[in-house]
C-alpha positions as CSV (number, residue, x, y, z in Angstrom):
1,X,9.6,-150.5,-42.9
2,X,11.9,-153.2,-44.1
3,X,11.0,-155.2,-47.1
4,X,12.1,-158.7,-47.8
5,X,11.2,-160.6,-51.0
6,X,11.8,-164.0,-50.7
7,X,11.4,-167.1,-53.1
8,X,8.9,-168.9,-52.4
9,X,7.9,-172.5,-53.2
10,X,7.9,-171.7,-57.2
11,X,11.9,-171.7,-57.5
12,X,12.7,-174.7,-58.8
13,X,9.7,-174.6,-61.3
14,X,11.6,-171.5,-62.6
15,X,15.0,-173.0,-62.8
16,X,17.0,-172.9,-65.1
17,X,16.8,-168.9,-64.7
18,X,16.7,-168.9,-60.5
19,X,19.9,-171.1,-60.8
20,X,21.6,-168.0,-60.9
21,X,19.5,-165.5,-59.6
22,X,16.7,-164.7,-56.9
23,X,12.9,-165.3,-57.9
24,X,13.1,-161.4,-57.3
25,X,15.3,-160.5,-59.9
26,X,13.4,-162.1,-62.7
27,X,12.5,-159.8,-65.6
28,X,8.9,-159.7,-66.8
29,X,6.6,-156.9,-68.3
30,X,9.4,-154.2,-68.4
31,X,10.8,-154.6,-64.9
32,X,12.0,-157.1,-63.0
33,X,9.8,-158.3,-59.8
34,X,12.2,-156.4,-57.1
35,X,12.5,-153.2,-59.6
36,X,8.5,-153.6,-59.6
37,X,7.9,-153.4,-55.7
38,X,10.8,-151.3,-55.4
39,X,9.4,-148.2,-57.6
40,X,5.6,-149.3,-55.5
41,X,7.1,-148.9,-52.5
42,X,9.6,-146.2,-53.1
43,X,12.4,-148.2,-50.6
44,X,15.2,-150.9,-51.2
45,X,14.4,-154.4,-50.8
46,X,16.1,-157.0,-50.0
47,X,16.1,-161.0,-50.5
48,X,15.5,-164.0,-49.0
49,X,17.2,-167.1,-51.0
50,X,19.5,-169.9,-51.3
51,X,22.2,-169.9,-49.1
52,X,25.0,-169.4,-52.5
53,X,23.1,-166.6,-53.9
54,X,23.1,-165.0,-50.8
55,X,26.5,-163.3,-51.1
56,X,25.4,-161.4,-54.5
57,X,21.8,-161.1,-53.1
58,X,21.8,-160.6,-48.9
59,X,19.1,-160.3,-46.7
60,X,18.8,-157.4,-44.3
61,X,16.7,-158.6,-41.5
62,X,15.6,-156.0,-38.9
63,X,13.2,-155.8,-35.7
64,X,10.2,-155.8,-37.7
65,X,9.7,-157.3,-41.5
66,X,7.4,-157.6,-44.2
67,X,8.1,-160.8,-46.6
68,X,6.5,-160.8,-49.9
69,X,6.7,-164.0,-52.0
70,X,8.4,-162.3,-55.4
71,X,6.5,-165.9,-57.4
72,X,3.7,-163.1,-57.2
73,X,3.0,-160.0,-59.6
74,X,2.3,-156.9,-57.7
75,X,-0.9,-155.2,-58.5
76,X,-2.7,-151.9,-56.7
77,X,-4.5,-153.8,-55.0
78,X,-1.6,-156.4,-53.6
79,X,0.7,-153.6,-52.5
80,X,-1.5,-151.6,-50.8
81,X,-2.6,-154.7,-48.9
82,X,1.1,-154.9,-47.7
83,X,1.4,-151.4,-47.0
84,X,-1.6,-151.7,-44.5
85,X,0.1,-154.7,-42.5
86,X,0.6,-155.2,-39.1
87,X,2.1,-156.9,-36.9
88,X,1.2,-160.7,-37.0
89,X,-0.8,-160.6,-40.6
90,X,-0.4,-162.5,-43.5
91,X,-1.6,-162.5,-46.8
92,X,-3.0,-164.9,-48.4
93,X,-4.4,-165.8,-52.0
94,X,-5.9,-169.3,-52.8
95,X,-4.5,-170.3,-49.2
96,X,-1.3,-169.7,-50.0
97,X,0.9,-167.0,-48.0
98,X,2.0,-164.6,-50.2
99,X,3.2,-161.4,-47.8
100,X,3.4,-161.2,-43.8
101,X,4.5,-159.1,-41.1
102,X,6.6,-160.6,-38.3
103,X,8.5,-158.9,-35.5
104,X,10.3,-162.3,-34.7
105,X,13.0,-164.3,-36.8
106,X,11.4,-165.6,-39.6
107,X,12.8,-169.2,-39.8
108,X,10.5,-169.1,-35.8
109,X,7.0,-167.4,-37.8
110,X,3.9,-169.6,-36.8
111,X,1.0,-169.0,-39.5
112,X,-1.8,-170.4,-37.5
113,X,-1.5,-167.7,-35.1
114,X,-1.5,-164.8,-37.9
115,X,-4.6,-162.7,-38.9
116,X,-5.5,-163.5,-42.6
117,X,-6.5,-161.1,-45.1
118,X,-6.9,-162.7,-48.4
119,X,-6.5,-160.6,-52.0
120,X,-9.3,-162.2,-54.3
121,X,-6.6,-161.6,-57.6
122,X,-3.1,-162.1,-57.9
123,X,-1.1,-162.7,-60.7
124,X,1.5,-165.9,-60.0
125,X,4.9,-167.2,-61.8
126,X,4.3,-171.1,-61.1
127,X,6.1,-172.1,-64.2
128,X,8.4,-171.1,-66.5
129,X,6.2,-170.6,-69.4
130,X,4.2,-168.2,-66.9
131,X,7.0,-165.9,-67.6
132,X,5.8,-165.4,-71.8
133,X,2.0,-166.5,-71.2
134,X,2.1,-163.5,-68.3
135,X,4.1,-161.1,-70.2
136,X,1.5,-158.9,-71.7
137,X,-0.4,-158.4,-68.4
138,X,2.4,-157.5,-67.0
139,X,4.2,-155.1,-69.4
140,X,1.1,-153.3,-69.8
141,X,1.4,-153.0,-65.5
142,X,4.7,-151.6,-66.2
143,X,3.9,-149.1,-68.7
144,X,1.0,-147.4,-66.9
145,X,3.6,-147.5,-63.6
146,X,6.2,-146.2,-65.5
147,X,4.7,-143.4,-67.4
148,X,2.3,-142.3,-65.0
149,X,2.4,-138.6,-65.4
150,X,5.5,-138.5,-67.5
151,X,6.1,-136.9,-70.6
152,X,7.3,-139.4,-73.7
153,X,10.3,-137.8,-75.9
154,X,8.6,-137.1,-79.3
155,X,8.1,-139.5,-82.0
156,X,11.2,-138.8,-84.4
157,X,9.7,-137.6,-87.9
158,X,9.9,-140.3,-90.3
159,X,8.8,-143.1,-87.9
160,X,5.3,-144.4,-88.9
161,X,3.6,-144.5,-85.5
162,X,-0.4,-146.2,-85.1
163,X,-1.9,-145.1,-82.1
164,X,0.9,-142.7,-80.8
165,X,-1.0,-142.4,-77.5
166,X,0.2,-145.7,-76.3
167,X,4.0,-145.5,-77.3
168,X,6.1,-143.9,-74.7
169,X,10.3,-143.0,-75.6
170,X,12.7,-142.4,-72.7
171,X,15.2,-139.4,-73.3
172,X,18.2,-140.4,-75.0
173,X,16.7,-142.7,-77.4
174,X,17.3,-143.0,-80.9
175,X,14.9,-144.1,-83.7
176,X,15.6,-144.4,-87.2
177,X,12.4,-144.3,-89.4
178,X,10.8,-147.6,-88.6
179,X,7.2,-148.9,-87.8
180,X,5.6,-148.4,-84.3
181,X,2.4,-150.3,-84.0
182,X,0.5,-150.0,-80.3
183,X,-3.0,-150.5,-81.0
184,X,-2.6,-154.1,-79.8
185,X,-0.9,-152.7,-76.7
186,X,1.3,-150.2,-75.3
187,X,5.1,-149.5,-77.2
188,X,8.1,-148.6,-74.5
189,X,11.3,-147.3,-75.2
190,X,13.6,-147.2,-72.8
191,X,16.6,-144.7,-72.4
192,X,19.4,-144.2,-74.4
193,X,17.7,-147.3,-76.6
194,X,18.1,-147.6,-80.5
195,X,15.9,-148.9,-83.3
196,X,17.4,-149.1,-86.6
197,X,15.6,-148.5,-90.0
198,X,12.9,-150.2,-91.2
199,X,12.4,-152.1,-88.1
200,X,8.6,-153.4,-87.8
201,X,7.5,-153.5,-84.2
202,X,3.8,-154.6,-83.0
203,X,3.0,-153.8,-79.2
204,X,2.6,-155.0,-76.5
205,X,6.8,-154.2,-76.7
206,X,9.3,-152.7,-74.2
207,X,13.1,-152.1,-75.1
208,X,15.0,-151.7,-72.4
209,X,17.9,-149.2,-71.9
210,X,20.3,-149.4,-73.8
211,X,19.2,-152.1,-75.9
212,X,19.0,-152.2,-79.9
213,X,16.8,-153.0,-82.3
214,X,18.5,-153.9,-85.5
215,X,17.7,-152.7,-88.9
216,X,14.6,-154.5,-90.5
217,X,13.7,-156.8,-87.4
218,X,10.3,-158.2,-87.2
219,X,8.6,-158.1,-83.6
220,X,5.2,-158.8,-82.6
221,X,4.0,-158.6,-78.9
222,X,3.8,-159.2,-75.8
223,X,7.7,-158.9,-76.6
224,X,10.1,-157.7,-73.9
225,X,14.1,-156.9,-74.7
226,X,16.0,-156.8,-71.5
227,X,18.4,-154.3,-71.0
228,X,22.1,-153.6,-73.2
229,X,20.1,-156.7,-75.8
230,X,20.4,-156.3,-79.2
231,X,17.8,-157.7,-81.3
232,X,16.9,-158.7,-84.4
233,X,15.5,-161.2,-87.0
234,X,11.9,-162.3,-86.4
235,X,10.4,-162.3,-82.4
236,X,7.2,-163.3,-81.1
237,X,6.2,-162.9,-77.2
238,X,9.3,-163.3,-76.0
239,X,11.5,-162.0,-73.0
240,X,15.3,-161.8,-73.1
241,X,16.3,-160.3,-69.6
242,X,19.2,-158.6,-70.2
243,X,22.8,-158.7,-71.8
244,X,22.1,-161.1,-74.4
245,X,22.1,-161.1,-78.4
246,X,19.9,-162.2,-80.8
247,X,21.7,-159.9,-83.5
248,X,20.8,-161.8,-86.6
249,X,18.4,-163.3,-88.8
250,X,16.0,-166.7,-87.3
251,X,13.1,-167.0,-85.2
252,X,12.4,-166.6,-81.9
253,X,8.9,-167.0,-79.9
254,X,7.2,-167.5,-76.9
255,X,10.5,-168.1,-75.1
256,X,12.5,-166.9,-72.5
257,X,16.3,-166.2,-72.5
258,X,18.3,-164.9,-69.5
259,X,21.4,-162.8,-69.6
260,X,24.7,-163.0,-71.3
261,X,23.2,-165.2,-73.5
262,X,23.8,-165.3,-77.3
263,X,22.5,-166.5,-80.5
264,X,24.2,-167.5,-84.1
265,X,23.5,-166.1,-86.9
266,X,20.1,-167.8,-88.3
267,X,19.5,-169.8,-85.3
268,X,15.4,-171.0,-85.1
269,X,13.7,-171.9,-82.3
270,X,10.5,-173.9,-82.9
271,X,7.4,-173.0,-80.8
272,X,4.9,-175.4,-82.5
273,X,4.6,-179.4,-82.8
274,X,4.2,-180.3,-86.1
275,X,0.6,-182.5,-84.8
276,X,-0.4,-179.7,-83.0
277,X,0.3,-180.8,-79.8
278,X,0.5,-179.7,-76.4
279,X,4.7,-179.0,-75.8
280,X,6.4,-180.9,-72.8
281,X,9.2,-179.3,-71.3
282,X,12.4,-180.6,-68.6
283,X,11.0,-180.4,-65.2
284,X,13.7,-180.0,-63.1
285,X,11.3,-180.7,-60.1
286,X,10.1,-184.0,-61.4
287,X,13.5,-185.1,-63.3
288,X,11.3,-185.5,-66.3
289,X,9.4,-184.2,-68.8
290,X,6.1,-182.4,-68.0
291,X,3.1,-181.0,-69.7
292,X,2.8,-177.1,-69.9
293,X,-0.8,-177.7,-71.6
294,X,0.6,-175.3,-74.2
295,X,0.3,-175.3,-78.0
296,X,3.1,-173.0,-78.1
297,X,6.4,-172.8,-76.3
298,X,9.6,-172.1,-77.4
299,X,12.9,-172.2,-75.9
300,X,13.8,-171.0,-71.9
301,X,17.4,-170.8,-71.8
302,X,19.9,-170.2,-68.3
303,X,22.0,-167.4,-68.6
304,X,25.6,-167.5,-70.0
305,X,24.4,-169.9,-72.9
306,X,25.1,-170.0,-76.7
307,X,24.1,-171.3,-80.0
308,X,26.6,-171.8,-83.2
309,X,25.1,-170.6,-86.5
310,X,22.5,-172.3,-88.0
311,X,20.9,-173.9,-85.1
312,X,17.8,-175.3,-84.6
313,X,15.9,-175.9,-81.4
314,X,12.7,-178.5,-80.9
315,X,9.9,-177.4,-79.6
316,X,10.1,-176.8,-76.0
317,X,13.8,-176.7,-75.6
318,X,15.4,-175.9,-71.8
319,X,19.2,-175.3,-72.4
320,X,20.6,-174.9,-68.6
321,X,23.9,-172.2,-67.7
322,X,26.8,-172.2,-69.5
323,X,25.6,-174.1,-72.6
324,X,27.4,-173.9,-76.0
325,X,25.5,-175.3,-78.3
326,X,26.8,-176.1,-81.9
327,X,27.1,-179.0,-84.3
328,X,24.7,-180.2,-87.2
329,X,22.1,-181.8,-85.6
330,X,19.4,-180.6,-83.2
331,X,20.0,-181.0,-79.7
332,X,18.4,-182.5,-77.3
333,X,15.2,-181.1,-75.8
334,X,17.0,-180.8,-72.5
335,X,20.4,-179.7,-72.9
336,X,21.8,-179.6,-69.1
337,X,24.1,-176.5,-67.5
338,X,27.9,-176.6,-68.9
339,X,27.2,-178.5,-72.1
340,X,29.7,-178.3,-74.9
341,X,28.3,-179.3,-78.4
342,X,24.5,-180.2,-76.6
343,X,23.6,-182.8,-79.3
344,X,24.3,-186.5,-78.5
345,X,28.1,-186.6,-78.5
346,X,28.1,-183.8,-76.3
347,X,30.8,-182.9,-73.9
348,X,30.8,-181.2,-70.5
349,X,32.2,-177.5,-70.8
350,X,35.2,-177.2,-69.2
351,X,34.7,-174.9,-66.3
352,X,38.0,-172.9,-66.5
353,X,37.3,-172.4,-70.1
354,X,33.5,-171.4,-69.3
355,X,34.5,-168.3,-67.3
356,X,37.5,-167.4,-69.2
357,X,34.6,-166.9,-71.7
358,X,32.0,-165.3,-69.0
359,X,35.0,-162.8,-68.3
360,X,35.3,-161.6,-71.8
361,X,31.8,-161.5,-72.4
362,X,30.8,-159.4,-69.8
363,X,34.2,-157.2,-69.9
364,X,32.6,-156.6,-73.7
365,X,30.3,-155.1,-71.7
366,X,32.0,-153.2,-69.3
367,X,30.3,-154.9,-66.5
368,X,32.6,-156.8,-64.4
369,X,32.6,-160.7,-63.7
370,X,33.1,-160.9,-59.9
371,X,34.3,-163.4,-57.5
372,X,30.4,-163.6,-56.3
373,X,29.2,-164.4,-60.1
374,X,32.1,-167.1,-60.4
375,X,31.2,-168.5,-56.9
376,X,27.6,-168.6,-58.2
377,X,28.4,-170.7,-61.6
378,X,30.7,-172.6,-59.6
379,X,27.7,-174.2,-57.4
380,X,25.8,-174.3,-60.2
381,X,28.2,-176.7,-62.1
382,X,28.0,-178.8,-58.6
383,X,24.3,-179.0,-58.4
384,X,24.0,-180.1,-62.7
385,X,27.0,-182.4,-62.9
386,X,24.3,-185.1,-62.2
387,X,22.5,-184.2,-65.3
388,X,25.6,-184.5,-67.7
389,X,26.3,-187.6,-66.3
390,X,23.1,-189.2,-67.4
């Protein structure tokens, strides 16, 4: 069978982080929602999404296809719904499609004449802040997927580990004597990862391959580091996807940061009003600010972006791609794609100069930055100019 996983109408409620990337590929729980269906279903998927991500991200479309919305977690019960399809059903939840099986092109797929099956609980990404509030739920998803009949690495001696059951290490990884706390959830290390000494780490946590913890970080749950991060400082329920560094001292919670991002040395990110509050956040869909009925949110920053030392974000701060924030002064609570400076003075970021620095970034790295990624940032800086105008 051929899989598709296609956006969906929650994109632009997740931008800045689906400026750059599929619905699909965003990271939450341990894996990211294609690696999720893609270890369900045992098969490659493929994507259905805007037209300029379509060169990094194609679609395969064959004589028969099941499309999935990826704004949906998978559960047991979701993917064995889809498994079961057949030709001409859909599935639904709250009345919305979320999966269907169609023999004909899908841009010609008429609903009304589809057999329904509905799922009574589904898991959805309708917001940014879905991404930390659903974090936990779907981390501890991950770790029962992931370790399912697997053997975890043995806890080094010298770590202090509470409720060793629940912590699972991946072969290669290294852990100085440090603190491993899991009875408020389920500890993952991921292969060839490092935690330094005297690190204090609370579950619900995964580290991702490759990534580091650095020596006497502070991290309570539902706490996800991406892939090749490196971490440290003080972290609450956050998600970094991958690539990106928060090396150094400063707090960070209930945010989310994308890839190839980076943080100064004691940059804060506030995640509560000082009145107590609920937090408004930049809506890209409404061109405005909107209420996330939330006492607590941080930051969600677009990949590619950067703070100066000794930064300090608001509460409810959404930096766009290919920000570099310094200066002073706080920035604004919306700091648009391609800033330079992001306070009030602030300059747009020369694009040439932008992926001189994407190149050396990611050559740090050694991934490589592609024609596809530049093509990608270079729409992006089309479709944001109107917000660094304003």
């Amino acid at each position: 069978m051929n899989y598709i996983l296609y956006d969906g109408s929650f994109r632009e409620a997740l931008l800045p982080f689906t400026y750059t990337r599929p619905v699909a590929d965003i990271r939450i729980g341990i894996l990211t929602i294609r690696e999720k269906w893609e270890h369900y279903l045992r098969l490659t998927t493929t994507t259905l999404t805007e037209e300029y991500l379509e060169d990094k991200y194609p679609i395969l479309e064959l004589e028969q296809n099941i499309f999935i919305n990826a704004g949906y977690i998978p559960n047991t019960s979701f993917v064995e719904a889809v498994k079961n399809l057949k030709p001409n059903q859909k599935i639904t939840f709250q009345e919305d499609t979320i999966a269907f099986y169609t023999t004909d092109d899908q841009e010609e797929v008429d609903f009304e004449t589809y057999e329904t099956i509905d799922l009574e609980l589904v898991e959805a990404i309708e917001y940014k802040w879905d991404l930390f509030l659903k974090n936990e739920y779907a981390l501890k998803q991950d770790f029962d997927l992931l370790t399912a009949d697997e053997i975890s690495e043995p806890i080094p001696e010298g770590v202090q580990a509470i409720e060793k059951e629940n912590i699972f290490i991946e072969e290669g990884a290294k852990i100085s004597p440090c603190i491993l706390n899991a009875s408020s959830g389920p500890i993952y290390i991921g292969k060839n990862a490092v935690v330094l000494d005297g690190a204090m780490i609370r579950g619900p946590f995964a580290l991702g391959e490759n990534a580091v913890v650095k020596m006497g970080a502070k991290i309570y749950g539902a706490t996800t580091v991406g892939p090749n991060c490196k971490v440290g400082g003080e972290i609450k329920n956050s998600i970094l996807f991958g690539f990106s560094n928060k090396g150094h001292e400063g707090y960070l919670g209930n945010s989310v940061v994308g890839e190839w991002c980076n943080f100064g040395a004691d940059t804060n990110v506030s995640n509560l009003k000082n009145n107590y509050s609920d937090v408004k956040v930049w809506s890209y869909e409404e061109d405005d600010y909107e209420n996330t009925g939330q006492t607590f949110c941080g930051l969600m920053m677009g990949d590619h972006s950067k703070t100066g030392i000794n930064s300090m974000l608001n509460t409810g701060t959404v930096v766009g791609v290919n920000a570099n924030i310094f200066g002073s002064t706080m920035p604004e609570k919306f700091v648009p794609s391609f800033s330079w400076g992001g306070i009030k003075e602030k300059e747009e970021y020369n694009f040439d100069k932008a992926m001189e620095t994407a190149t050396k970034v990611m050559n740090r790295a050694s991934q490589e930055f592609t024609a596809q990624d530049k093509a990608i940032l270079e729409e992006v800086f089309k479709q944001t100019q109107k917000y660094r105008d304003l």
